[in-house]
Backbone as a ProteinNet text record, in pm:
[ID]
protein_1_A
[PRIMARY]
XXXXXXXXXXXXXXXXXXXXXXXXXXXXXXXXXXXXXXXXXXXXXXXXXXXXXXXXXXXXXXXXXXXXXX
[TERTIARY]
1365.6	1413.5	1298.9	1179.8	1068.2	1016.8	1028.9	943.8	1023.5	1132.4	1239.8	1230.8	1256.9	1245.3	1057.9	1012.8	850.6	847.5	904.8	957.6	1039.3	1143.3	1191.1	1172.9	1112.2	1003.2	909.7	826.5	728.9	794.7	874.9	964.9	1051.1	1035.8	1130.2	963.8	836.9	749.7	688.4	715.5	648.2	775.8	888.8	1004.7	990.3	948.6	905.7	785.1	703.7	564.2	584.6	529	537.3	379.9	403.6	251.3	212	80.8	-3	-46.2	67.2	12.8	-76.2	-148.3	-293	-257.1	-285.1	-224.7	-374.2	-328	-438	-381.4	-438.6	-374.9	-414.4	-311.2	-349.4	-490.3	-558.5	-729.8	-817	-776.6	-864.5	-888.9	-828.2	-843.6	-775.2	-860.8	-761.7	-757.5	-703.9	-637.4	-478.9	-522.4	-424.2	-328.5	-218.1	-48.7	-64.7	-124.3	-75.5	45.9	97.4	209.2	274.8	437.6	491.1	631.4	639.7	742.2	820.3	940.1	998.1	936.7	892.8	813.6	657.5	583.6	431.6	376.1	271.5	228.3	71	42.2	-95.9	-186	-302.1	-345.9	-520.1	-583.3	-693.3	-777.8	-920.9	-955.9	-1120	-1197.7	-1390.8	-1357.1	-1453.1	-1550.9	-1544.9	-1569.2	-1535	-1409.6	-1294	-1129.3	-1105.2	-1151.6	-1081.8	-909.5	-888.3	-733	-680.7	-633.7	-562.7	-414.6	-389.4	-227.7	-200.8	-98.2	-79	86.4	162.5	256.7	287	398.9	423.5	414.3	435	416.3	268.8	164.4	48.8	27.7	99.8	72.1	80.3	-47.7	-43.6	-5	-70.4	-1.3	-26.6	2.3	69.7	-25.2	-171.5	-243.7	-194.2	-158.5	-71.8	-219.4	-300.6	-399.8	-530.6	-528.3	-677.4	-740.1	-854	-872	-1034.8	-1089.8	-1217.4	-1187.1	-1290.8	-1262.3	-1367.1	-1331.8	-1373.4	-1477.1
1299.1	1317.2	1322.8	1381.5	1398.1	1280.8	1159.9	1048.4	985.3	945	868.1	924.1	1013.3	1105.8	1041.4	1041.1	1016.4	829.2	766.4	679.3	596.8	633.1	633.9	629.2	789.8	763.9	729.7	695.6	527.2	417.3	355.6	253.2	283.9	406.7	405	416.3	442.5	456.9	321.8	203.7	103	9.1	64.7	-27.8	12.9	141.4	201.7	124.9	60	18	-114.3	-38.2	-138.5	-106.1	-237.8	-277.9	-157.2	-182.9	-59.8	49.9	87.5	167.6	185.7	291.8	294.2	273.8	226.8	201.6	207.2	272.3	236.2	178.8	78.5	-27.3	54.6	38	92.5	74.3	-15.5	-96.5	-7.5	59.8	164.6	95.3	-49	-79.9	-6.3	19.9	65.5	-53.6	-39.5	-109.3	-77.8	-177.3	-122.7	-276.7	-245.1	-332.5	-446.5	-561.3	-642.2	-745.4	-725.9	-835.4	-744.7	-759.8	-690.7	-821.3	-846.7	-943.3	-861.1	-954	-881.2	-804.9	-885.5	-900.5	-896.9	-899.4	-923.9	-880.9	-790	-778	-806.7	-830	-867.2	-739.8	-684.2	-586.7	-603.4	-575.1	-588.8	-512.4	-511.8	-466.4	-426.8	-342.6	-390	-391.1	-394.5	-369	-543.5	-637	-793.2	-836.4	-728.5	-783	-895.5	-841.7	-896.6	-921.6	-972	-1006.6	-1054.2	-991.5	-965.4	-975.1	-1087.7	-1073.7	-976.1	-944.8	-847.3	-821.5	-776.5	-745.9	-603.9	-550.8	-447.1	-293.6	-434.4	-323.9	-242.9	-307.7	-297.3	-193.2	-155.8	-38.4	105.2	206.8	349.2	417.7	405.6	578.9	495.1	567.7	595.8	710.4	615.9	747.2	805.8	905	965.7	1010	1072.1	1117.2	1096.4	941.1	901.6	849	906.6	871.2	832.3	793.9	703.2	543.4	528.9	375.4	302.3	181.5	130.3	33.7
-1749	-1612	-1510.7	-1519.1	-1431.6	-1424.8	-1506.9	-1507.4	-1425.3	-1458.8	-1345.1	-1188.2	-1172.4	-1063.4	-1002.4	-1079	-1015.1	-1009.6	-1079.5	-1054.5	-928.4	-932	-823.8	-705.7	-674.5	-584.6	-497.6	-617	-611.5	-521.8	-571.1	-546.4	-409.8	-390.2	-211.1	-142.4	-203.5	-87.6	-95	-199	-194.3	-99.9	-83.9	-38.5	97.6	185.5	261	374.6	317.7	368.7	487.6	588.5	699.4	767.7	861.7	909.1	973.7	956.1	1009.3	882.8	796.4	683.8	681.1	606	497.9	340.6	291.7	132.7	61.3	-67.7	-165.4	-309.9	-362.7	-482.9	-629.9	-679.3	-826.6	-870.3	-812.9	-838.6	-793.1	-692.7	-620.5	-443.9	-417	-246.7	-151.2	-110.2	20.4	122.4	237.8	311.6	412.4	526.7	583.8	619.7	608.1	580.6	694.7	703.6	812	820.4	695.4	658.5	583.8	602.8	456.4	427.1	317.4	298.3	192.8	120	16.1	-127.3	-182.3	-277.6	-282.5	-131.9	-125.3	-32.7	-18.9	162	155.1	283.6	284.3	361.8	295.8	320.1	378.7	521.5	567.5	467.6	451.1	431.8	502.6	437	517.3	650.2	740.4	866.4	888.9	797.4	792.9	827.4	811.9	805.5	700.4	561.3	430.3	434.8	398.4	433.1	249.5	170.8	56.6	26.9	-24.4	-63.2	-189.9	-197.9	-341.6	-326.9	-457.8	-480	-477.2	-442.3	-392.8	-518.6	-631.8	-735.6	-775.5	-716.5	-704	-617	-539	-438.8	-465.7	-516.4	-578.9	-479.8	-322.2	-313.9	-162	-55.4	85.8	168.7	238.9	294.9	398.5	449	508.6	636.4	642.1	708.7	668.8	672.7	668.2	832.3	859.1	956.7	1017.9	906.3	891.1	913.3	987.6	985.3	848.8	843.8	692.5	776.1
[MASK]
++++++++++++++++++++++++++++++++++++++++++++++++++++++++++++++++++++++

């Protein structure tokens, strides 16, 4: 029951993600949301503006109060 529940979760904060976010990828990127599609969003990254496609399942966690610039 705790795994589903943490599960779940997951999946309303990755279904959740719209532009602007801070996101960090199961990989360890952070980045912030400039695209979000069904299945894929594209995430900036660096002081360069790296620009990264990735799948949503790829997305660990939801920075809530980050406020360094990269």
């Amino acid at each position: 029951r705790p795994e589903s529940k943490r599960k779940k979760k997951q999946e309303e904060m990755r279904n959740s993600l719209t532009v602007g976010d801070k996101i960090t990828t199961i990989g360890g990127i952070i980045g912030t949301v400039v695209n979000a599609s069904e299945s894929k969003i594209v995430i900036e990254t660096g002081a360069d503006r790296v620009r990264i496609e990735l799948t949503r399942w790829s997305i660990s966690s939801k920075n809530e109060d980050e406020d360094e610039e990269w």
